[in-house]
C-alpha positions in Angstrom: 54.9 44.4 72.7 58.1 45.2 74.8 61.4 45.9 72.7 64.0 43.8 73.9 66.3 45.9 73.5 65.0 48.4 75.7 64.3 45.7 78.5 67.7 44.6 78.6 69.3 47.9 78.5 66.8 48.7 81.6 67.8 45.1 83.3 71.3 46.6 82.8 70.9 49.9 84.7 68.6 48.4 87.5 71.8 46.2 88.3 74.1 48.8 88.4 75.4 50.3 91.8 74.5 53.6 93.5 76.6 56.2 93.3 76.4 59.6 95.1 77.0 62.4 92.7 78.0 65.9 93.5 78.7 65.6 97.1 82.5 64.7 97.2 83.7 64.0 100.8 87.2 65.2 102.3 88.1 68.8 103.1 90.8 69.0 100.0 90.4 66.1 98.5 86.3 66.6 97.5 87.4 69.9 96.3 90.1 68.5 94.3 87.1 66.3 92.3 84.8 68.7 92.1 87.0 70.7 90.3 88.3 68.2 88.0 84.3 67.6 87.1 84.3 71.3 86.4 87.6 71.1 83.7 85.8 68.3 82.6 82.5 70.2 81.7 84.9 73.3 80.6 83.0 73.0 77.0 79.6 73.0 78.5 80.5 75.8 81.2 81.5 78.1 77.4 78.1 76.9 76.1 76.3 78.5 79.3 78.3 81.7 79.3 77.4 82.1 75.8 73.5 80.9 75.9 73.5 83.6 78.8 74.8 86.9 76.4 72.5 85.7 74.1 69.6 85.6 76.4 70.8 89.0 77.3 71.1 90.6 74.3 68.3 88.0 72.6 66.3 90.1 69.9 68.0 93.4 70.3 69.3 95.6 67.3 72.1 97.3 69.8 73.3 93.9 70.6 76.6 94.4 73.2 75.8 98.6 72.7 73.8 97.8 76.1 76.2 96.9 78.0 77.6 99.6 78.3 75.0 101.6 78.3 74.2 101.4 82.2 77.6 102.5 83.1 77.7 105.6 80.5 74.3 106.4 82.1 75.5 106.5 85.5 78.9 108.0 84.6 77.1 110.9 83.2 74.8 111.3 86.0 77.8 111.0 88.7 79.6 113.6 86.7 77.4 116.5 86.4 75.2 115.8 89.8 78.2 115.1 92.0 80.7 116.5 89.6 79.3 119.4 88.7 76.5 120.3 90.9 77.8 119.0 94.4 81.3 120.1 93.0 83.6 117.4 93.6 85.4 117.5 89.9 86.6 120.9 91.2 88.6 119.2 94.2 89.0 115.8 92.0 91.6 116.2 89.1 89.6 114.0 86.2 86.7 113.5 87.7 85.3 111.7 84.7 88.2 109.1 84.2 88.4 108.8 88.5 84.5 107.7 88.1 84.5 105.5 85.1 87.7 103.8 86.4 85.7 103.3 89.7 82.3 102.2 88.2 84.3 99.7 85.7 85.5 97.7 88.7 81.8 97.8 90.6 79.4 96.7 87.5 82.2 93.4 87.0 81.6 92.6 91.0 77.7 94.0 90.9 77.4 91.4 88.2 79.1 88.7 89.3 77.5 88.8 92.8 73.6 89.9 91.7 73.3 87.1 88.6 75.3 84.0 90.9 72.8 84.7 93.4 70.2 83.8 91.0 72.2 81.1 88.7 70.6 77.9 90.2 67.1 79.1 90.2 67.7 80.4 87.1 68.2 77.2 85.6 66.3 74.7 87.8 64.9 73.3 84.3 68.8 71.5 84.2 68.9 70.9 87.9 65.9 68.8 87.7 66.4 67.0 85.4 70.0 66.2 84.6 73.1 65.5 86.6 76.2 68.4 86.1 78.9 70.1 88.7 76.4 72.7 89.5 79.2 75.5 90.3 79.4 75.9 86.8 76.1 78.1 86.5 77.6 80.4 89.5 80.8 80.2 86.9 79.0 81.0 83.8 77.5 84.3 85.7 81.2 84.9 86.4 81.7 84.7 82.6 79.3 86.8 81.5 80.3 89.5 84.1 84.1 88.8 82.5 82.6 89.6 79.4 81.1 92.7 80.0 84.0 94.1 81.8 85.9 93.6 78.6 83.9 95.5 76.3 84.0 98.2 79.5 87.3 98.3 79.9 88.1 98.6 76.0 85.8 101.7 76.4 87.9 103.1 79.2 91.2 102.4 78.0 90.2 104.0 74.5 89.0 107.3 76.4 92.3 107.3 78.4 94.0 107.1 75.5 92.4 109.9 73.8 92.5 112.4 76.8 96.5 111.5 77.2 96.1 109.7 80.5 97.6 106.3 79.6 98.9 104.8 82.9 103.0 104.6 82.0 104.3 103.8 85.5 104.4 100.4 87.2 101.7 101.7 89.1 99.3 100.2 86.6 100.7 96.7 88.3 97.7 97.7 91.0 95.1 97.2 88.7 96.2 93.9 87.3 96.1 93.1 90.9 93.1 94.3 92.1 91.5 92.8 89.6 92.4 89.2 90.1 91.4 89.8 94.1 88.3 91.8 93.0 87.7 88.4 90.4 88.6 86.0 93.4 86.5 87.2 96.0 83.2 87.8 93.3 83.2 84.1 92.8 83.9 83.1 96.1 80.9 84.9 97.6 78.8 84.2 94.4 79.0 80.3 94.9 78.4 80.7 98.4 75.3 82.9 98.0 74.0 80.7 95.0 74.0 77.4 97.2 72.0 79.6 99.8 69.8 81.5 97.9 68.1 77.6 96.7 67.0 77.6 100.4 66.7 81.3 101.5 64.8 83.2 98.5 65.0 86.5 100.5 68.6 86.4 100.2 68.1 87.7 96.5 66.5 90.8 97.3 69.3 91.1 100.5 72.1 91.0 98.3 70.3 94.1 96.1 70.0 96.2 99.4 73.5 95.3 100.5 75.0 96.0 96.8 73.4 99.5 97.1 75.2 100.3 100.5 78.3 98.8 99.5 78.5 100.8 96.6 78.3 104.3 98.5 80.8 102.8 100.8 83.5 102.4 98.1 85.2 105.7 96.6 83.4 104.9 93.5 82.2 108.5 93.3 84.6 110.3 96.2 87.9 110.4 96.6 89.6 108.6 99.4 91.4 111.3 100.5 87.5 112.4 101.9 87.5 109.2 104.0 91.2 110.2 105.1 89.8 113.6 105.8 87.1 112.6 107.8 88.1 109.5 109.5 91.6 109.1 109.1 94.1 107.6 111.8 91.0 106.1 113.3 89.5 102.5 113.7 86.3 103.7 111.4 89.2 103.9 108.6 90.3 100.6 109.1 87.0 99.4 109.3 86.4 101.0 106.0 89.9 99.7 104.5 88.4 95.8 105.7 85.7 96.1 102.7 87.6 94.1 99.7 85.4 96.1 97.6 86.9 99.3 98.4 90.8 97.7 98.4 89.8 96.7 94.9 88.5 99.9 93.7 91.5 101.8 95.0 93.6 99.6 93.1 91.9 100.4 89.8 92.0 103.4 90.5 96.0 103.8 91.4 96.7 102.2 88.4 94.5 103.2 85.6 93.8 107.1 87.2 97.1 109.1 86.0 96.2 112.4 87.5 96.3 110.3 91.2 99.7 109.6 91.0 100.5 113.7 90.8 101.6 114.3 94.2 100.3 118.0 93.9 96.8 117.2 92.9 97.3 116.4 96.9 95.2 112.8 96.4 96.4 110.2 98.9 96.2 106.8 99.1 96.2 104.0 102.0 99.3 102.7 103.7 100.8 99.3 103.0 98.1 98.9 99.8 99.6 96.0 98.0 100.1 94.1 101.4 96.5 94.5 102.0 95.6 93.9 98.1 97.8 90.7 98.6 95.9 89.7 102.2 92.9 90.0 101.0 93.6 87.9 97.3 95.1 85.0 100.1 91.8 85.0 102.1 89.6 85.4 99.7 91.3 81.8 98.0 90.7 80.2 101.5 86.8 81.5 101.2 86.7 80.2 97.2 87.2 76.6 98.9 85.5 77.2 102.2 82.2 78.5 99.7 82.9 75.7 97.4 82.7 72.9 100.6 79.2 74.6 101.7 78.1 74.5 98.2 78.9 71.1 97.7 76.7 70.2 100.8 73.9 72.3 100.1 73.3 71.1 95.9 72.3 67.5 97.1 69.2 68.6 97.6 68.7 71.5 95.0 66.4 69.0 92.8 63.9 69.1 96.1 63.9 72.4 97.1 63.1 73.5 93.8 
């Protein structure tokens, strides 16, 4: 026996129009909606960031402990085999601070970049099935990172605080900024690299290889003035100085690492910083939308290719 009901409710929606979802048109203006969608989903995009730290941290007695666990790891084994063994925190004044300040900044844009990748394969079960912007799993990776650079960077500022290396100048103004660039840039190239990896699987274990080199080719663990040493005053340096990564660590580091403001600890820094902190946060807006208008091509046919 049919429900009538039920047939006239499926009459109803057989007579309703097509409508294409998720591919807006118009350079600014398709941009402009898909945005709008995504501050209209802002309670669903919270739900994802959250369902993702619990699925992080899902049946663990540490709980949030484990985030910062892989830092502390690598922080002690940068310290005493580069620190101590190689011998760089005899020629680098705080070697532990320099590092932690430098790893804090990579794990936000290592996460960012290696969990976007993944977000819309990740959750193809919600793909499939239901219609939502789907930027907002790239965002809710973006979250998560955010998250765990907050608990991080409580950590660091508490062990600043206890050593008596507070930042006090206006120098610390580099850090604010280098991490809204660092922040800018992540989710640009996360978006961009989500939309891609639905087509291109290998991109996924690209972006790991990549990460590793890009991470020995910031001072994370070295000083700058090594680079300036080696390479400075030549186009290599300004090669190296092109990486936003490295921009972005530098700023951290100027304004959260005291003893590299001492002029006679004899640690240098670029030329012109905050115009290139600023050129870089400017162009990496431009490839937020540019990543954004790819993305918004690419996702009409996530559903298939998954």
């Amino acid at each position: 026996m049919i429900d009538p009901e039920a047939h006239l409710r499926s009459v109803r929606i057989a007579l309703l129009p097509l409508a294409e979802v998720g591919r807006h048109r118009g350079a600014f203006a398709g941009t402009a909606k898909s945005v709008g969608e995504i501050w209209d989903r802002r309670e669903l995009l919270g739900l994802l960031v959250r369902r993702e730290l619990r699925a992080r941290y899902k049946n663990s007695s540490l709980g949030l402990v484990w985030s910062l666990m892989r830092p502390l790891s690598q922080l002690l084994i940068y310290y005493f085999a580069v620190g101590q063994i190689i011998g760089l925190a005899r020629a680098v004044p705080d070697f532990a601070i320099f590092v932690f300040v430098g790893l804090t900044a990579w794990t936000l844009f290592s996460e960012i970049i290696s969990n976007s990748t993944v977000s819309i394969i990740s959750n193809q079960g919600l793909v499939k099935k239901v219609y939502l912007p789907r930027e907002i799993f790239p965002l809710a990776s973006v979250g998560s990172a955010l998250f765990g650079f907050l608990v991080q960077f409580i950590v660091l500022l508490a062990a600043v605080v206890v050593l008596g290396r507070f930042p006090t100048s206006w120098d610390i103004l580099y850090a604010a900024g280098a991490f809204i660039m660092l922040v800018t840039f992540a989710t640009s190239l996360g978006v961009l690299l989500a939309g891609l990896t639905v087509y291109a699987r290998d991109l996924e274990h690209l972006v790991e290889v990549v990460l590793a080199v890009l991470f020995w080719a910031s001072p994370i663990v070295y000083s700058y003035s090594f680079v300036q040493n080696a390479i400075g005053g030549s186009a290599l340096e300004q090669i190296y100085l092109a990486n936003p990564i490295t921009v972005a660590v530098l700023g951290f580091q100027r304004g959260l690492w005291v003893a590299g403001s001492v002029p006679a600890n004899g640690v240098s820094w670029p030329p012109d910083m905050a115009t290139r902190m600023v050129v870089i946060f400017l162009l990496s807006v431009v490839f937020l939308w540019f990543s954004q208008r790819i993305f918004s091509r690419l996702q009409g046919n996530f559903a298939q290719e998954l």
